[in-house]
Backbone as numpy.savetxt, mean C-alpha at the origin, in Angstrom:
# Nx Ny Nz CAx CAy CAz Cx Cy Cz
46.59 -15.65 -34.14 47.53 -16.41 -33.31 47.06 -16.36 -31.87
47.30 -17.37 -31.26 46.65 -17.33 -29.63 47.59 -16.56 -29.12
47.02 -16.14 -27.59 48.05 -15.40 -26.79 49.49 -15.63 -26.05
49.79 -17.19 -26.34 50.79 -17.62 -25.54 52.08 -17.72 -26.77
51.83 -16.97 -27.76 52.81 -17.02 -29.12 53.45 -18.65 -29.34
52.57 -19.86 -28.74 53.47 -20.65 -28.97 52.91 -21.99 -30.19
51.42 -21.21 -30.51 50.48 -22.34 -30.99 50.70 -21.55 -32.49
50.39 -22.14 -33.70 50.83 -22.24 -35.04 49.89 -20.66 -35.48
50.58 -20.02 -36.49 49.18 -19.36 -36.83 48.60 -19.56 -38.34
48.31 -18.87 -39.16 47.68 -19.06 -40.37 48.27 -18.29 -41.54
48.25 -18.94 -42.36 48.71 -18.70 -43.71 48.00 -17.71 -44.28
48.33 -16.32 -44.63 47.65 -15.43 -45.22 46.85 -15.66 -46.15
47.58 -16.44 -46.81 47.16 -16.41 -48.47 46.28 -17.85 -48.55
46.42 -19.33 -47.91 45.66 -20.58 -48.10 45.00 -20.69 -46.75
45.23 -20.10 -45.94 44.90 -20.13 -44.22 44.82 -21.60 -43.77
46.14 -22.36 -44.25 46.98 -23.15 -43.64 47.87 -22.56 -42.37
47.59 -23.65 -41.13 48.08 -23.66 -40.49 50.08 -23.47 -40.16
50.48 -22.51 -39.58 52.23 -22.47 -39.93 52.90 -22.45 -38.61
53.62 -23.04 -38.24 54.37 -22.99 -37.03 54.93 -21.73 -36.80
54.97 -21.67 -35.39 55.80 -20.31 -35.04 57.41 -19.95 -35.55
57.85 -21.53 -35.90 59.28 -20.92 -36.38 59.29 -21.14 -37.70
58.20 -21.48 -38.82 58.27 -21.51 -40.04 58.43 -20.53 -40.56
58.83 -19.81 -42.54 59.17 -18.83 -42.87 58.56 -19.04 -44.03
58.32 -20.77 -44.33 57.68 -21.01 -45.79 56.25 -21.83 -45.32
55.30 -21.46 -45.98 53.81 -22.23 -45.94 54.19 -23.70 -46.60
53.66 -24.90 -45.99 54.13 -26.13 -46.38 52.42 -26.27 -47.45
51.95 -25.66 -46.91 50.52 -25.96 -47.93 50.78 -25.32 -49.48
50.97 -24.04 -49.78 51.13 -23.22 -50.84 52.67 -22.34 -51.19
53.68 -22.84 -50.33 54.98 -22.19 -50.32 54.89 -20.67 -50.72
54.04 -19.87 -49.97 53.84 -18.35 -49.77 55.29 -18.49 -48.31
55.51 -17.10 -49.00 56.82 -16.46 -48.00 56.01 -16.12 -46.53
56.56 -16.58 -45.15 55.59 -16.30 -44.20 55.78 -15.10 -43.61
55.71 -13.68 -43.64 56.35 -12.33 -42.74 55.63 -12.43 -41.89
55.93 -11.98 -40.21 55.14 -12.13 -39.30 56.41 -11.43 -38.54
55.57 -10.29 -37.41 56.57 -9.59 -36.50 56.67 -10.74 -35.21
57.88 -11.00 -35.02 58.59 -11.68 -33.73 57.29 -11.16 -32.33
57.32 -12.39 -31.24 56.88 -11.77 -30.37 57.68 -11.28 -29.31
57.26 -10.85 -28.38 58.15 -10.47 -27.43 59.01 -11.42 -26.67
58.01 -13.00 -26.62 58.21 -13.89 -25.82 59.99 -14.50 -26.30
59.59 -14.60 -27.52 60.26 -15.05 -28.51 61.77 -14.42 -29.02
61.62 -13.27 -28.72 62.97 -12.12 -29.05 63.68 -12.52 -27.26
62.82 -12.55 -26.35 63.53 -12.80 -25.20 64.17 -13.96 -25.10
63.87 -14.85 -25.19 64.26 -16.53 -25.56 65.29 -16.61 -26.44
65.55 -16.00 -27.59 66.16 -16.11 -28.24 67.25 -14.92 -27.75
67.20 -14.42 -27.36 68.11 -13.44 -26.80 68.94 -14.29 -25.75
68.21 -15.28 -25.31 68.81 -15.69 -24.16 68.32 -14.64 -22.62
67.74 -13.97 -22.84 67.41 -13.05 -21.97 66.07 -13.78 -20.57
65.55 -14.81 -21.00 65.08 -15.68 -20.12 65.29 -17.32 -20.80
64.61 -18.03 -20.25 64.55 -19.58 -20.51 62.83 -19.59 -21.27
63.30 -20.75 -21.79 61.48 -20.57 -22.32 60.65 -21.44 -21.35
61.12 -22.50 -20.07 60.53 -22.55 -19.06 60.16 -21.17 -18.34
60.16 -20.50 -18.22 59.83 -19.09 -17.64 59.44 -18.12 -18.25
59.11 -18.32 -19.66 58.12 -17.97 -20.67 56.82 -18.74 -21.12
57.01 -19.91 -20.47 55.58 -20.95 -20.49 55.00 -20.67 -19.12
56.05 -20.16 -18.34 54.82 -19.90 -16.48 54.44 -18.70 -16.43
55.19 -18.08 -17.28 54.37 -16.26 -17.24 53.41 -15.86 -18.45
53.03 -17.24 -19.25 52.05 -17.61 -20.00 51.02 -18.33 -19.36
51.38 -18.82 -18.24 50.25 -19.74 -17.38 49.61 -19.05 -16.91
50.32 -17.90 -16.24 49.98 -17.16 -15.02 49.43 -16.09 -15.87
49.29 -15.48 -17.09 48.34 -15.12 -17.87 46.79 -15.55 -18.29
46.83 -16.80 -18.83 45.94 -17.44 -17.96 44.85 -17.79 -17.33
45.69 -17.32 -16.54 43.90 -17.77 -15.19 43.51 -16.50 -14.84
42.64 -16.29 -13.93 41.65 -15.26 -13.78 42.44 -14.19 -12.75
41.95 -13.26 -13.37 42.52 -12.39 -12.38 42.32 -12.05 -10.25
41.16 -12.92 -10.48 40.70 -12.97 -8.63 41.49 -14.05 -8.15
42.22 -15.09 -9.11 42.74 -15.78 -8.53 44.51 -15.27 -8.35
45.08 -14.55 -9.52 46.43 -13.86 -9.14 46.12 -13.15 -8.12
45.15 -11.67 -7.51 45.07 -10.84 -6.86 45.45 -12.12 -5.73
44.61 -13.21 -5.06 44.80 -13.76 -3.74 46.00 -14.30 -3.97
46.76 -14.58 -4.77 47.93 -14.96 -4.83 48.93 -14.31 -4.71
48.78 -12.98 -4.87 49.24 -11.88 -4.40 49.66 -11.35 -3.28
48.16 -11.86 -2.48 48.53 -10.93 -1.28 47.49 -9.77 -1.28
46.70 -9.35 -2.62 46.23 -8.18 -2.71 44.71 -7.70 -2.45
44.21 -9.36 -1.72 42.63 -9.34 -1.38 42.99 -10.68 -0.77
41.94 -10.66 0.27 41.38 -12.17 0.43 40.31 -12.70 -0.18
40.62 -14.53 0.02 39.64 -15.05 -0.51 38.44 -14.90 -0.34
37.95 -14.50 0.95 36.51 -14.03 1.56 36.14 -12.90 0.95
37.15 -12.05 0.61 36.78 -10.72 0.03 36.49 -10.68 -1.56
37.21 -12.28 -2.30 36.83 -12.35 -3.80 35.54 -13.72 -3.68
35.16 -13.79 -3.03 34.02 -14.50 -3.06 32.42 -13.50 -2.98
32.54 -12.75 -2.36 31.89 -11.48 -1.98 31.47 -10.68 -3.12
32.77 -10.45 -3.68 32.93 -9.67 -5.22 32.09 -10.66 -6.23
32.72 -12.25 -6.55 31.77 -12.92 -7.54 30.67 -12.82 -7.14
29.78 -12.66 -5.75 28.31 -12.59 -5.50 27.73 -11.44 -5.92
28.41 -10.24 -5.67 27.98 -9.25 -6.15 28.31 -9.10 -7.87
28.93 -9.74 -8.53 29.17 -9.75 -9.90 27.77 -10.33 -10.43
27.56 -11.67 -9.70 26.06 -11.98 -10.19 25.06 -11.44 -10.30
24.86 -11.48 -8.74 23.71 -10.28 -8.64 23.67 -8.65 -9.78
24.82 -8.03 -10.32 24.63 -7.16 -11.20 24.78 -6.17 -10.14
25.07 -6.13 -9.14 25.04 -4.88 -8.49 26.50 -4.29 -7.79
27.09 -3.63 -7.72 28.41 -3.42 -7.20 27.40 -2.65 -5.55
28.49 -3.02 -4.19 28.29 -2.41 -3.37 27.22 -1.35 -3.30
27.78 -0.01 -4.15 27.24 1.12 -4.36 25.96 1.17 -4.56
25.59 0.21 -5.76 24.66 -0.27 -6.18 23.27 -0.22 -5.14
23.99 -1.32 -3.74 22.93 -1.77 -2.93 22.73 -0.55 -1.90
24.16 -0.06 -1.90 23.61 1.80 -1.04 22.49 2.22 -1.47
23.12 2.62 -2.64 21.64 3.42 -3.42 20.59 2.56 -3.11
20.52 1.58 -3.09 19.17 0.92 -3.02 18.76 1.07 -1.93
19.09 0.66 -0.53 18.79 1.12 0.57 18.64 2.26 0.86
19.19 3.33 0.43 18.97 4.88 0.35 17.99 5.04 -0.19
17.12 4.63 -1.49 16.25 5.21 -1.73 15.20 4.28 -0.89
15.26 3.22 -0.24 14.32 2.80 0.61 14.05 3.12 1.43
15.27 4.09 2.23 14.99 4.30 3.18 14.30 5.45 3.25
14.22 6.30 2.28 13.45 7.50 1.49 12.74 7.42 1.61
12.07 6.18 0.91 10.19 5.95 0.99 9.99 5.51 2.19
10.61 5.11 2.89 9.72 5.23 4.19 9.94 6.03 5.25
10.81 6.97 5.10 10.60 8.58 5.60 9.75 9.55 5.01
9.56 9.26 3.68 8.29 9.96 3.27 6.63 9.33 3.49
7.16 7.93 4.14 5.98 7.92 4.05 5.42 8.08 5.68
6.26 7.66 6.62 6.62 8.42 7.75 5.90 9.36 7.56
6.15 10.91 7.40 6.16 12.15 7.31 4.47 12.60 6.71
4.28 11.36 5.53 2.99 11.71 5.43 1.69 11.26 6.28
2.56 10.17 7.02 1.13 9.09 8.01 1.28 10.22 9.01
2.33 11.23 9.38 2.56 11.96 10.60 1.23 13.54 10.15
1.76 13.48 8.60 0.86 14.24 8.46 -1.01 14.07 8.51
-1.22 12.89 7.45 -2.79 12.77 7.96 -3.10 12.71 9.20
-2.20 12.11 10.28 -2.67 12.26 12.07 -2.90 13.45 12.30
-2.30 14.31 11.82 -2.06 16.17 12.57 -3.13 16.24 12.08
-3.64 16.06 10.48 -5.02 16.23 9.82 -6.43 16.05 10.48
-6.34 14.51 10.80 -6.92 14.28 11.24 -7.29 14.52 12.73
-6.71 14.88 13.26 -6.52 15.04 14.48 -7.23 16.38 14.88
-6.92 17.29 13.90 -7.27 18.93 13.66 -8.73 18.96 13.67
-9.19 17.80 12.46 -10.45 17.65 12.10 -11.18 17.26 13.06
-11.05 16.33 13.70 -11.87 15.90 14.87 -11.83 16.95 16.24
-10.72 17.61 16.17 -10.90 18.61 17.28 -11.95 19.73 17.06
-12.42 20.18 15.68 -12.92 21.04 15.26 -14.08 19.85 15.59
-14.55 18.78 15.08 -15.75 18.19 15.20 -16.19 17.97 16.89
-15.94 18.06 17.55 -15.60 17.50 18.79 -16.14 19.35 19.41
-15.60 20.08 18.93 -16.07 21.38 19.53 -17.59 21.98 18.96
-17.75 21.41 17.71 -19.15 21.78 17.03 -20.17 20.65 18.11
-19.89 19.49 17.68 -20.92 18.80 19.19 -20.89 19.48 20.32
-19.86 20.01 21.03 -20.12 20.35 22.29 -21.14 21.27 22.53
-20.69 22.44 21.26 -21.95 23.78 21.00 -22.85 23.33 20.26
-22.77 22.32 20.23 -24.18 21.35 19.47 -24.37 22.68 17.94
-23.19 22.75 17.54 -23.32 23.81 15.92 -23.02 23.11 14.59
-23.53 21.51 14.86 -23.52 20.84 13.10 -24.22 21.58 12.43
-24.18 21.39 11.37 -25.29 21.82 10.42 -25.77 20.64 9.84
-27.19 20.51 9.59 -27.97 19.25 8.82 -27.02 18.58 8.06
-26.66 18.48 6.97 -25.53 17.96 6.28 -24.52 16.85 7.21
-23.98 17.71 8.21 -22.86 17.06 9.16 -23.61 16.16 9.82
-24.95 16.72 10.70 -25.71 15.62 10.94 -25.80 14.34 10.34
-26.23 14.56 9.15 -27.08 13.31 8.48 -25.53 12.40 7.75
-24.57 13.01 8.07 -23.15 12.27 7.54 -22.54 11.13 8.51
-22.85 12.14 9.99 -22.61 11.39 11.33 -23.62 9.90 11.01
-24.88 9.89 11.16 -25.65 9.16 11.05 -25.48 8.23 10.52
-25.27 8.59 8.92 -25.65 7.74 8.01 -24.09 6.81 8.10
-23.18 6.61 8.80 -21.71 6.50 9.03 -21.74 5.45 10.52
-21.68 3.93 9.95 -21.75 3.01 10.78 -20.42 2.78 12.13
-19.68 3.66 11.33 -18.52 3.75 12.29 -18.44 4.69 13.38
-19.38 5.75 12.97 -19.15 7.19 14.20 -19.80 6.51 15.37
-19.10 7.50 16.64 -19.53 7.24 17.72 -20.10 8.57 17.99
-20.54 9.12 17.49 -20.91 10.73 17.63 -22.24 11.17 17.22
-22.94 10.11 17.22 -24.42 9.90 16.77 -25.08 10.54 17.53
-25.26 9.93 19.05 -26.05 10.74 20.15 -25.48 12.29 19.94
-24.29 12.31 19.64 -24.22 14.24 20.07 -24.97 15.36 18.91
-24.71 14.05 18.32 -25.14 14.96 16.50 -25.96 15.27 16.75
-27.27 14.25 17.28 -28.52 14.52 17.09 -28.63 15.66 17.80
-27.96 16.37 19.02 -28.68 17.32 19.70 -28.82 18.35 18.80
-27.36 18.34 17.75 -27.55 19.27 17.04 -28.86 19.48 16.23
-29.09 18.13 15.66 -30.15 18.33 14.86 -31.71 18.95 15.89
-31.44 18.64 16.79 -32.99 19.70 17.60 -32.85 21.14 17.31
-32.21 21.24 16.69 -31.83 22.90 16.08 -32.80 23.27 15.19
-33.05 21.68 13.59 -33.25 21.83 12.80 -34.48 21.19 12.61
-35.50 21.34 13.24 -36.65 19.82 13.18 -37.16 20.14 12.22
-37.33 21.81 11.86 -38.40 21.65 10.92 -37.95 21.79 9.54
-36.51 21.53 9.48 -36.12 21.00 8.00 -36.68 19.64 7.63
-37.21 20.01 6.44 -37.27 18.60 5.42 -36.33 17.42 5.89
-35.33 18.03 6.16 -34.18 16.86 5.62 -34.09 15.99 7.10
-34.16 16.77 8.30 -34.40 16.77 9.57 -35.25 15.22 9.70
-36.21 14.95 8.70 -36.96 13.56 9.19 -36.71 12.39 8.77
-35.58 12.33 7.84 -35.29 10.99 7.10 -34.04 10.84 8.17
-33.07 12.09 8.54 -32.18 11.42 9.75 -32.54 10.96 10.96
-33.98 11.34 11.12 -34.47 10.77 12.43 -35.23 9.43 12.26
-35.66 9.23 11.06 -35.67 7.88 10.64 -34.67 7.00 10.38
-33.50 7.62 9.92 -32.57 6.57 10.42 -31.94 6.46 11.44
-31.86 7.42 12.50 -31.66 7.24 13.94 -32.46 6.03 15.00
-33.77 6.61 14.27 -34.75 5.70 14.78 -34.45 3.40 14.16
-33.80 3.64 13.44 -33.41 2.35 13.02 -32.43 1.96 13.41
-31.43 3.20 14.29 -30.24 2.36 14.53 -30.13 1.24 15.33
-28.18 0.75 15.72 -28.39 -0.50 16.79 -28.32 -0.09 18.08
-27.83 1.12 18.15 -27.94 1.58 19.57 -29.14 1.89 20.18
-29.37 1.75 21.61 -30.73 1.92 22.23 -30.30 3.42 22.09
-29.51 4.38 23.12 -29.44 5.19 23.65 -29.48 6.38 22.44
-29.09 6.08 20.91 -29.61 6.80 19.92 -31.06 6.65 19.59
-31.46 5.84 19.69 -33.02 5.07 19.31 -33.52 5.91 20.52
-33.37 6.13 21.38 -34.20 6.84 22.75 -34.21 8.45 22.33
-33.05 8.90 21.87 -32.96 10.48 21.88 -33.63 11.05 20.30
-33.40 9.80 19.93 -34.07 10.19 18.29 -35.81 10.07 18.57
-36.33 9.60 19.34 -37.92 9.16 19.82 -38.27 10.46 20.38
-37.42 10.62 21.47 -37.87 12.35 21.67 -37.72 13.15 20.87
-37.12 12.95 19.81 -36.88 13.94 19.09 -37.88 13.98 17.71
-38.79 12.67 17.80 -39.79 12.42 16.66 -40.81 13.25 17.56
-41.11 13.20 18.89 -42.23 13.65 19.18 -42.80 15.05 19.46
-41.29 15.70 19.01 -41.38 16.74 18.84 -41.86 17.41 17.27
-41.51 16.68 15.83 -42.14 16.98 14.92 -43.11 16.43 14.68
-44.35 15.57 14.75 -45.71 15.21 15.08 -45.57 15.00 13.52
-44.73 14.75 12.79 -44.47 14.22 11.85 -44.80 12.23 11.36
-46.53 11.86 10.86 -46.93 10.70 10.95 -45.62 9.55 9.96
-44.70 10.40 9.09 -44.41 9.30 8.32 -43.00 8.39 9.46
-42.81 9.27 10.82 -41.79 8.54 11.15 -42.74 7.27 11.83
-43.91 7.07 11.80 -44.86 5.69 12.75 -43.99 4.13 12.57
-43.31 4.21 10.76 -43.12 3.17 10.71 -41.83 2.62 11.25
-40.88 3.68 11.88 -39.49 3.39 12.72 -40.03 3.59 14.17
-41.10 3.88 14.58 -41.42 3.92 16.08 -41.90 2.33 16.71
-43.07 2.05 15.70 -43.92 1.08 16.07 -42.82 -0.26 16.47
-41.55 -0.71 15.80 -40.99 -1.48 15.93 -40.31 -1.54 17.53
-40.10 -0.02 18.01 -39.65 0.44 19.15 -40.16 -0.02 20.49
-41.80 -0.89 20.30 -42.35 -0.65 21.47 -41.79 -1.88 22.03
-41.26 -2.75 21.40 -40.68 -4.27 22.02 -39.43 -3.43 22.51
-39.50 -3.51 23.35 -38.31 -3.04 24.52 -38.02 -3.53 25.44
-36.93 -4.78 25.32 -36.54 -5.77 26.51 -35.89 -4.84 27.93
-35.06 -3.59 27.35 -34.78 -2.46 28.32 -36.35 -2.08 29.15
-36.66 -1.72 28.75 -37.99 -0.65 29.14 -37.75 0.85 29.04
-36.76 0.67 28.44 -36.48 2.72 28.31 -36.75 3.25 26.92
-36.45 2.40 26.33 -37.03 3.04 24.69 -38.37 3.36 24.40
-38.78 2.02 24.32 -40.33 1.58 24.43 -41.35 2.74 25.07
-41.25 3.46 26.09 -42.09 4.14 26.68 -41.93 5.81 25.92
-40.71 5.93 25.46 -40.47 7.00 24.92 -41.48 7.05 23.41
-40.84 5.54 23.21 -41.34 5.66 21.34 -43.11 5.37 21.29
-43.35 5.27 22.71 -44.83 5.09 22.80 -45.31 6.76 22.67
-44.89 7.39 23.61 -45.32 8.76 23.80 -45.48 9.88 22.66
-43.75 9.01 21.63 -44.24 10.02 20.38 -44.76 9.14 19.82
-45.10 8.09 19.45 -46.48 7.86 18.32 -47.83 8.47 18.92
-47.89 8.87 20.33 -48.98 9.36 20.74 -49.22 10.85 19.94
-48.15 11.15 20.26 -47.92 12.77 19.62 -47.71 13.38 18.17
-47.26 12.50 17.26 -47.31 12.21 15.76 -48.68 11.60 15.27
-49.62 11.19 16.47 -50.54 10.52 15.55 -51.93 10.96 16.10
-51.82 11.36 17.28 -52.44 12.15 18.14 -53.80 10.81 18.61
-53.85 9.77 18.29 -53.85 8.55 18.84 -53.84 8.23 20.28
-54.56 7.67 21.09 -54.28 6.90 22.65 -54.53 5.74 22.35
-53.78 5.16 22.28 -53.67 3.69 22.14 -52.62 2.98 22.97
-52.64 1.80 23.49 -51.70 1.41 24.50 -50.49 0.82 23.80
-49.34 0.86 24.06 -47.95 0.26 23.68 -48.36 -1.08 23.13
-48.88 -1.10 22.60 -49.20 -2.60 21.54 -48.66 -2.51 20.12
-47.91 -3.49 19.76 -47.21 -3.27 18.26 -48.88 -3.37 17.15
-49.21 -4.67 18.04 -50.78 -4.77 17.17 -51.37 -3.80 16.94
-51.77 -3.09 17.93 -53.02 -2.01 17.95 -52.30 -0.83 17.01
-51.32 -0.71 17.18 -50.21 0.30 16.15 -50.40 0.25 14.54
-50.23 -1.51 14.40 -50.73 -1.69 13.23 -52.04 -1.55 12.29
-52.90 -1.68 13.42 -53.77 -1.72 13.12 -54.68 0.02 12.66
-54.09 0.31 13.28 -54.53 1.66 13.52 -53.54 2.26 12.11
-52.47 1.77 11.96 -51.73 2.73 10.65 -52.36 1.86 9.44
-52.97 0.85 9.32 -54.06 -0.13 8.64 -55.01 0.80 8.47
-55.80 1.15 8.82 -56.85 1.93 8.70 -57.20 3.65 8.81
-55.78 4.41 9.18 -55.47 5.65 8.66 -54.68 5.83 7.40
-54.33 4.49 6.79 -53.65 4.87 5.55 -52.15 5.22 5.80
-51.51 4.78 6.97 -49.80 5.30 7.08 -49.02 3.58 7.00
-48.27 4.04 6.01 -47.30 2.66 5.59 -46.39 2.58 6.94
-46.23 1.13 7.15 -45.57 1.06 8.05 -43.75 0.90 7.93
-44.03 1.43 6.41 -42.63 1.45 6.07 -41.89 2.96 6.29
-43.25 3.71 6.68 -42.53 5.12 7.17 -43.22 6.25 6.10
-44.24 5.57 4.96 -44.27 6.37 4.04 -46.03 6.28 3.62
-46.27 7.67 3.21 -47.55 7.34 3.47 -48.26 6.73 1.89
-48.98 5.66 1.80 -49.25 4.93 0.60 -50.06 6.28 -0.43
């Protein structure tokens, strides 16, 4: 039976349709028992009108956001708010929490960018004091170097005058000797002509074109001293000469 007790209901036994005030099934004449409704005992009591049992059936009804403003017991701005958040799936609370835990991750992440700075920060102070006492060790050297981003190239190297006569000592001065900076390219030249080491010829010889004039005279002096050679600042005569001693001008001896 619907909720407004006023629409027919069904026949137990043929599930023919039976009016609310029937007692006999017109389809199968089964006896109809059915408990009274409330609506219905009142009405018949006389205890209301059944106009005022059809409006408190109306007002059943419709939706409940629309009795509450009819009420008095919300505004409309405030049940419009509510259906948005009904859609969305989220109650108020919902979007707390959500912002709460957002705002989480980015206090943690806060806290951790605060931390790699202190890190980092630590680290470079410690690096920053090993250059000053010029106390890298080869390793740190050849990391500085080989690291297109450091600006700590020139200091490194002093360190490395510590270490010339390591092995490892001549491939960083070959790549010093290749860098883009002049003022590394100058300190790394003095610093070839101090190991008289022939395989660095093939990062010098490129050196002698020196639109400065400050490299050039340096990287002349140590190919003098690595090769034990007098020959004048000529890239030619350089070549020529590592042509006919057998030194690759790739730095390596064939």
């Amino acid at each position: 039976m619907s909720s407004d007790g006023l629409d027919p209901e069904k026949c137990p036994k043929c599930d023919a349709a039976v009016g609310f005030d029937e007692v006999i099934c017109r389809g199968c004449g089964a006896a109809i028992k059915r408990q009274r409704l409330l609506g219905e005992i009142l009405v018949d009591e006389g205890m209301i009108s059944r106009d005022r049992l059809e409006e408190a059936l109306r007002l059943q009804k419709r939706r409940l956001g629309e009795i509450l403003v009819e009420i008095g017991a919300c505004k409309a701005e405030d049940l419009d708010r509510a259906v948005q958040l009904q859609r969305l799936g989220r109650t108020r609370a919902d979007i707390y929490r959500r912002q709460l835990r957002f705002a989480l991750v980015v206090i943690l992440m806060l806290v951790l960018g605060l931390a790699f700075a202190l890190l980092r920060l630590e680290r470079d102070a410690e690096l920053l004091l090993k250059l000053e006492k010029e106390t890298l060790g080869v390793d740190e050297v050849a990391a500085i170097i080989s690291d297109p981003r450091s600006f700590h190239k020139f200091d490194a190297l002093r360190s490395l005058a510590h270490f010339l006569e390591d092995p490892r000592a001549i491939k960083i001065l070959d790549q010093a000797l290749r860098s883009d900076s002049w003022y590394v390219q100058l300190y790394a030249a003095h610093l070839a002509r101090r190991t008289r080491d022939r395989s660095l010829v093939g990062a010098l010889v490129p050196l002698l074109i020196d639109e400065r004039g400050l490299v050039g005279p340096v990287a002349h002096q140590a190919l003098q001293a690595v090769t034990g050679a007098k020959l004048e600042p000529s890239v030619k005569a350089w070549r020529e000469w590592a042509a006919v001693n057998g030194v690759g001008l790739d730095g390596k001896r064939p």
